[in-house]
C-alpha positions as CSV (number, residue, x, y, z in Angstrom):
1,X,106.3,59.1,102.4
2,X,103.1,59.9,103.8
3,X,103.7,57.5,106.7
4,X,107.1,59.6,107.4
5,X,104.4,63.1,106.9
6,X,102.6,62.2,109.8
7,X,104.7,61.1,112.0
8,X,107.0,64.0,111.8
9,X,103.4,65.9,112.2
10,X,102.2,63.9,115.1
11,X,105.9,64.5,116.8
12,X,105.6,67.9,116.3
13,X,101.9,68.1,117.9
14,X,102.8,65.7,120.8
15,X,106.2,66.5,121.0
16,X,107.9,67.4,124.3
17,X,108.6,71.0,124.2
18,X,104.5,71.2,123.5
19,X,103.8,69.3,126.8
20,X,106.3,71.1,128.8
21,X,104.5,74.0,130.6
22,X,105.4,77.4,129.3
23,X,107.4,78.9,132.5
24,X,109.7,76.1,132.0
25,X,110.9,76.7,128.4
26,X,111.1,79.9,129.1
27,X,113.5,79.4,131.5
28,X,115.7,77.1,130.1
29,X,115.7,78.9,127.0
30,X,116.8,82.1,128.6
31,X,119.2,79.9,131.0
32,X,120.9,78.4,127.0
33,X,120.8,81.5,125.8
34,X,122.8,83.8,128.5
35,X,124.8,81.0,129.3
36,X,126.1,80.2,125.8
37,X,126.3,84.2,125.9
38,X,128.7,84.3,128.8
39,X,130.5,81.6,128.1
40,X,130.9,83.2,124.7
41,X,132.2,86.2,125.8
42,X,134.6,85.1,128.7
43,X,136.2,82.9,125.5
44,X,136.5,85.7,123.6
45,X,138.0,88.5,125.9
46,X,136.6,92.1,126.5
47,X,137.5,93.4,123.6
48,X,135.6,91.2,121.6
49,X,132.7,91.0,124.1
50,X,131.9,94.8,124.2
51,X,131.7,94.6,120.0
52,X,129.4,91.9,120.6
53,X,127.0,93.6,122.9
54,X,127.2,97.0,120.5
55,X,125.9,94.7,117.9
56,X,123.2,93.0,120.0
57,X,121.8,96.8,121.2
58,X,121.4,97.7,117.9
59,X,119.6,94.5,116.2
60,X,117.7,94.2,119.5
61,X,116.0,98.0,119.0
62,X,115.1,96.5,115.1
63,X,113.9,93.3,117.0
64,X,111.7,94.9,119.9
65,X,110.1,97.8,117.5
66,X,109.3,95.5,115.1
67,X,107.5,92.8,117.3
68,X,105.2,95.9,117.9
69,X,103.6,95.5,114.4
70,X,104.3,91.9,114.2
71,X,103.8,90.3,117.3
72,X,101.2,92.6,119.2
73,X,99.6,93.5,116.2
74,X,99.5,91.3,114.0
75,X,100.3,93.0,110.5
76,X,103.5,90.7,108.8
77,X,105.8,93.3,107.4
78,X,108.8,92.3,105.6
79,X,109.9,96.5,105.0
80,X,110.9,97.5,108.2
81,X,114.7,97.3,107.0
82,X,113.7,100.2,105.1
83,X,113.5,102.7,107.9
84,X,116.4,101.4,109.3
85,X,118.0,102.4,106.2
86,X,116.1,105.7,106.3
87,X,117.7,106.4,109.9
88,X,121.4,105.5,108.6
89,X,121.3,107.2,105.5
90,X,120.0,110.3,106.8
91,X,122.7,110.2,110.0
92,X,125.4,109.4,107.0
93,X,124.3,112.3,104.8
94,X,123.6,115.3,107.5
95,X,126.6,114.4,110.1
96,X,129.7,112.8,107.6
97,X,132.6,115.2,107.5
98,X,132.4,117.8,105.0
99,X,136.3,118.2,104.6
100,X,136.1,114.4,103.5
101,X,133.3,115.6,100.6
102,X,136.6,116.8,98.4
103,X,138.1,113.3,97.9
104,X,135.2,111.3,97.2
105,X,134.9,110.1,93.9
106,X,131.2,111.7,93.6
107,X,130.8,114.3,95.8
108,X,127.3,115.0,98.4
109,X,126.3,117.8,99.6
110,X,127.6,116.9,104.0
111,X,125.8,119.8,106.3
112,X,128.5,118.5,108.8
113,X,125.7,118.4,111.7
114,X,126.7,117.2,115.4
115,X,125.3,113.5,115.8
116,X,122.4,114.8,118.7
117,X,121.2,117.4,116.1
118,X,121.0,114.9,112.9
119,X,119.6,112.2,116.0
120,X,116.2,113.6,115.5
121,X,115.8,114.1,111.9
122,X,116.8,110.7,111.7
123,X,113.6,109.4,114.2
124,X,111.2,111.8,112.5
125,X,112.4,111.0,108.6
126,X,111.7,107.6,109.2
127,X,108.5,108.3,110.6
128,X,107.4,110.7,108.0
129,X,108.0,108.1,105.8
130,X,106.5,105.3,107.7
131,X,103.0,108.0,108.0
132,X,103.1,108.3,104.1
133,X,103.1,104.5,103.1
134,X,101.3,103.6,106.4
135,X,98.3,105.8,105.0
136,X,98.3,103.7,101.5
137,X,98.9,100.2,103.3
138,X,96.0,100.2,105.5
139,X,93.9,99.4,103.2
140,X,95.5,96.0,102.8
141,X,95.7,93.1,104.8
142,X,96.8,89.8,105.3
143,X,98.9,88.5,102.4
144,X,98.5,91.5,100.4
145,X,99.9,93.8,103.2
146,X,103.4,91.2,103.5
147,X,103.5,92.2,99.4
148,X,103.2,95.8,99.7
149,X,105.5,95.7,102.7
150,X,107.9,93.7,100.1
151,X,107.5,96.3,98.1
152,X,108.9,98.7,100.0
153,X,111.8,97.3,101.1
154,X,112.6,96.7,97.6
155,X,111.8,100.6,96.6
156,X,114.0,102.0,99.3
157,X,117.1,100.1,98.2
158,X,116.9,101.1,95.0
159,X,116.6,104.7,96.4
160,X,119.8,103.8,98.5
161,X,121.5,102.7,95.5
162,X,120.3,105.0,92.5
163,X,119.9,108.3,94.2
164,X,123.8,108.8,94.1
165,X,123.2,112.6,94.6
166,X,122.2,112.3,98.1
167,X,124.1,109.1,99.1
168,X,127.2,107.9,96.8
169,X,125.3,105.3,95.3
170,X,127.3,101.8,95.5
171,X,130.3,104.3,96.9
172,X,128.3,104.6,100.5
173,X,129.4,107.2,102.8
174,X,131.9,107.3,104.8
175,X,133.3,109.5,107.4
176,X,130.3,109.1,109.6
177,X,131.2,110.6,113.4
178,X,130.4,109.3,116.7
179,X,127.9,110.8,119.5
180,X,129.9,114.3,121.3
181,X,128.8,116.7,123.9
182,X,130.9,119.5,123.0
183,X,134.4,118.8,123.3
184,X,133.7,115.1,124.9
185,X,133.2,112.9,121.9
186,X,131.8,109.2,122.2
187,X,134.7,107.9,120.3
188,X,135.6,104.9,122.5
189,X,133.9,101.3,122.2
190,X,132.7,101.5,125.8
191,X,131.2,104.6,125.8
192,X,129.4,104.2,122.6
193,X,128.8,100.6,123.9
194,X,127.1,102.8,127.4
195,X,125.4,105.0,125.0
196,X,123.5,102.0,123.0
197,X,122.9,100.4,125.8
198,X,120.8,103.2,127.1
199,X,119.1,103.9,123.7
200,X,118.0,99.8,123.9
201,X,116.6,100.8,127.5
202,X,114.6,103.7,127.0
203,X,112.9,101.8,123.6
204,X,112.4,98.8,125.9
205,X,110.3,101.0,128.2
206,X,108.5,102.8,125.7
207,X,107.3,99.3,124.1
208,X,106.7,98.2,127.8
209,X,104.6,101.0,128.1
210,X,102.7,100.7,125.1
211,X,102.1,97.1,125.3
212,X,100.6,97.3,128.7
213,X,98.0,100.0,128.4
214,X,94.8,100.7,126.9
215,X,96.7,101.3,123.6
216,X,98.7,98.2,124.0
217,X,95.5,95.9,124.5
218,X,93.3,97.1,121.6
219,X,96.4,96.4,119.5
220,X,96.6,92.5,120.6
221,X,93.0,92.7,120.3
222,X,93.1,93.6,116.2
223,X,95.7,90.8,116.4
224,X,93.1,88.6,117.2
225,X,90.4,89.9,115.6
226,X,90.1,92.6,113.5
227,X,86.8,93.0,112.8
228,X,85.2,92.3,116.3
229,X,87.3,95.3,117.4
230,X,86.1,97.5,114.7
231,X,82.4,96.5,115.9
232,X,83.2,98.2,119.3
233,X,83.8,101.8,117.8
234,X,87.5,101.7,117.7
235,X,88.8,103.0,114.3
236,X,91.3,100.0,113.6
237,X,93.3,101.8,111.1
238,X,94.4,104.5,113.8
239,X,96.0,102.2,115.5
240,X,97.7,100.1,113.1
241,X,98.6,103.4,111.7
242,X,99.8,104.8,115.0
243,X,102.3,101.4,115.9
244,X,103.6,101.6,112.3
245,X,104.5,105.2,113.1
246,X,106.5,104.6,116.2
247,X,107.8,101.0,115.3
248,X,109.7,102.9,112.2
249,X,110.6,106.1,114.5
250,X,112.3,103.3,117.0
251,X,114.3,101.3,113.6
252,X,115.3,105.1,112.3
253,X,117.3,105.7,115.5
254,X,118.6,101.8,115.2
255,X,119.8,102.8,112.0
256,X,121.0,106.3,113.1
257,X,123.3,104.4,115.9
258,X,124.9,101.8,112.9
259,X,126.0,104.4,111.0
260,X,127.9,106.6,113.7
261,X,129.3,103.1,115.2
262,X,130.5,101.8,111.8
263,X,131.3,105.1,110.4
264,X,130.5,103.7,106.9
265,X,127.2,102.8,105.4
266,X,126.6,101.4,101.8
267,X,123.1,99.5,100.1
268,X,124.2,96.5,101.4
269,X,123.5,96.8,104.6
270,X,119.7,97.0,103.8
271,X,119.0,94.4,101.3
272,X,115.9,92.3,101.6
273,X,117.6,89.6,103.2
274,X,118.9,91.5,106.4
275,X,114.7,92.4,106.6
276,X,114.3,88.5,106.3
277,X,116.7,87.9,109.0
278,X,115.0,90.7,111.3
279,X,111.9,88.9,110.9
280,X,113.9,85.4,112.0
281,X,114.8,86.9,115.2
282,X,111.5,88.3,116.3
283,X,109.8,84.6,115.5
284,X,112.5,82.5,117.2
285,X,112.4,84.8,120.5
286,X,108.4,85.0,120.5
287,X,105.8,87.0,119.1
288,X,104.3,89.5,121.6
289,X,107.1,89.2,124.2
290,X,109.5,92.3,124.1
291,X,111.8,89.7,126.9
292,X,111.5,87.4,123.3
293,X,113.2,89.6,121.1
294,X,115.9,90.6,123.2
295,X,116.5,87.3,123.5
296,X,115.9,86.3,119.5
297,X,118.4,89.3,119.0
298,X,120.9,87.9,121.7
299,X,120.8,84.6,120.0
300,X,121.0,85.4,116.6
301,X,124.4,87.6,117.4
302,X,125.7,84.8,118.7
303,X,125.0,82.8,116.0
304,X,126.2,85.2,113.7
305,X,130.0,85.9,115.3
306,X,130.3,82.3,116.9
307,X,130.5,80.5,113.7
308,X,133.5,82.5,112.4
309,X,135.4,81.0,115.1
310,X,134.7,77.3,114.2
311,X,137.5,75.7,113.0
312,X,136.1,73.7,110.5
313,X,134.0,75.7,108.9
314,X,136.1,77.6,106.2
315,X,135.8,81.8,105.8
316,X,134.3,81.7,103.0
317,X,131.6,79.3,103.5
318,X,130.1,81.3,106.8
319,X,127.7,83.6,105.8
320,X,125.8,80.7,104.0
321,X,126.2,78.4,106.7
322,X,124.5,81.0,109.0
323,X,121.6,81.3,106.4
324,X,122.0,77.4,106.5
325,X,121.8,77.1,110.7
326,X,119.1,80.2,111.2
327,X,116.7,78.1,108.3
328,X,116.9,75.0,110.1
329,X,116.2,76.7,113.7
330,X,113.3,78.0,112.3
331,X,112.1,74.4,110.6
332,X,112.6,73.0,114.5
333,X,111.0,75.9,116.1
334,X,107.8,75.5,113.6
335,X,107.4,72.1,114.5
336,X,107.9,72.1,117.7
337,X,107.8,75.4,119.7
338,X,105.8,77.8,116.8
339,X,105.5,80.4,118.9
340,X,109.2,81.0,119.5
341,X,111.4,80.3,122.6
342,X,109.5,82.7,125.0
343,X,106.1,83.8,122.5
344,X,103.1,84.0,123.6
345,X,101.1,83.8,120.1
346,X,102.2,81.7,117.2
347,X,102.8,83.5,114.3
């Protein structure tokens, strides 16, 4: 047994995605990963492929915010699901039709706001909250802060589920509308697809932005080192702070698009696991790499709808077999490529 140890340790310290320079993995990852995409999609028809994208925007805003605290900075947090949540729940409750409030089995009190006016309650909420638990998590670190992160993730789904006055409880909410201007409502898969799309783009810049000034470089410097920052006169906790901030404002309007594209949100869609997956998708595409988590999120969709259309692989068995497959990709990518297909850092 000990024999097998080190060899499988020796392979995966030798091994040839190690040796093989970084430009070139990153290209033929992203080459495997849009191709399988395409291919996908042309298989599948347009219907089917503008779903898929929808999907992808969405988990890919989760993805790119949260490499922000992850991968540039370095803080482990396992509660970002919980702003998501924050940003759904709060689209469900202000914007859900209030003529629908009289047949629900327990009924919520639905101000019946236009999605753009609920939009920005929806960012801010989430980072209100994020400010509040921010303040009492920097003063951990490490292993302690992936705890207190766990924590909260845990805490808002039980607010999800046991605050029934505010959001139905197990019941969810339903009736949730879709983006209008006026009289020209969003209602069509393409044009919410458009609308997405744009939403991914303009948080994509605003990451690029970030990452690449001052701001951007003291945060991979507390990555690196914490302390030797601090020793320079930059108050560390500001920072962290100020990333946690805008990494929750970014999964609050992730959240705030689920809910107006599925129309129906319940406490299942933020359970722990879905924050464990999140995490799965920023370390296979890379840590400090926004290109990485669009790419993580690209691959992990397709991962996700492809095996429901394996033939062998019976209904019921796919949503383990996904938790199955995901595992073992990360087992291959820890050995082999630890820092992801396109990372920069390992985690």
């Amino acid at each position: 047994m000990s024999q097998l140890s080190e060899s499988i340790r020796g392979l995966g310290a030798s091994g040839p995605l190690r040796r093989m320079p970084r430009a070139n993995v990153e290209r033929i990852a992203t080459v495997v990963v849009l191709g399988w995409a395409m291919g996908f999609m042309l298989w599948q028809g347009a219907g089917f492929t503008i779903t898929l994208t929808t999907i992808f925007a969405i988990w890919a805003i989760l993805a790119v915010s949260l490499n922000l605290v992850v991968g540039f900075t370095g803080l482990l947090s396992v509660g970002h699901i919980g702003f998501f949540g924050i940003g759904a729940y709060t689209m469900a409750i202000l914007a859900s039709d209030a003529s629908y409030d009289q047949l629900r089995t327990e009924s919520i009190p639905t101000p019946d706001w236009p999605f753009f006016a609920a939009l920005p309650i929806c960012i801010a909420l989430a980072g209100l909250v994020a400010l509040g638990v921010g303040i009492v998590f920097n003063r951990f670190r490490d292993d302690i802060f992936v705890l207190v992160s766990f924590g909260f993730a845990i805490i808002a789904f039980s607010f999800f589920l046991n605050l029934r006055e505010l959001t139905r409880g197990a019941f969810g909410i339903h009736e949730i509308p879709r983006p209008a201007f006026g009289s020209w409502a969003l209602d069509g898969e393409v044009e919410f697809l458009v609308f997405a799309l744009i939403c991914l783009a303009l948080v994509v810049l605003i990451c690029w932005l970030i990452v690449t000034s001052s701001f951007g470089r003291v945060l991979t410097a507390i990555r690196e080192d914490e302390e030797a920052i601090a020793v320079f006169g930059y108050r560390v906790t500001h920072f962290k702070l100020a990333v946690w901030v805008l990494s929750a404002m970014m999964a609050g309007l992730a959240g705030a698009l689920l809910a107006s594209w599925t129309s129906f949100i319940d406490p299942n869609s933020f359970i722990l696991l879905e924050s464990m997956l999140l995490i799965a998708i920023v370390i296979l595409g890379g840590l400090a790499t926004i290109w990485g988590s669009l790419l993580g999120a690209m691959a992990f969709v397709l991962l996700e709808e492809g095996m429901r259309f394996l033939p062998f692989l019976p209904p019921e068995f796919v949503g383990q077999a996904r938790q199955v497959v995901l595992g073992v990709l990360l087992v291959v990518l820890m050995l082999f490529r630890p820092q992801g297909l396109v990372g920069r850092y390992r985690l």
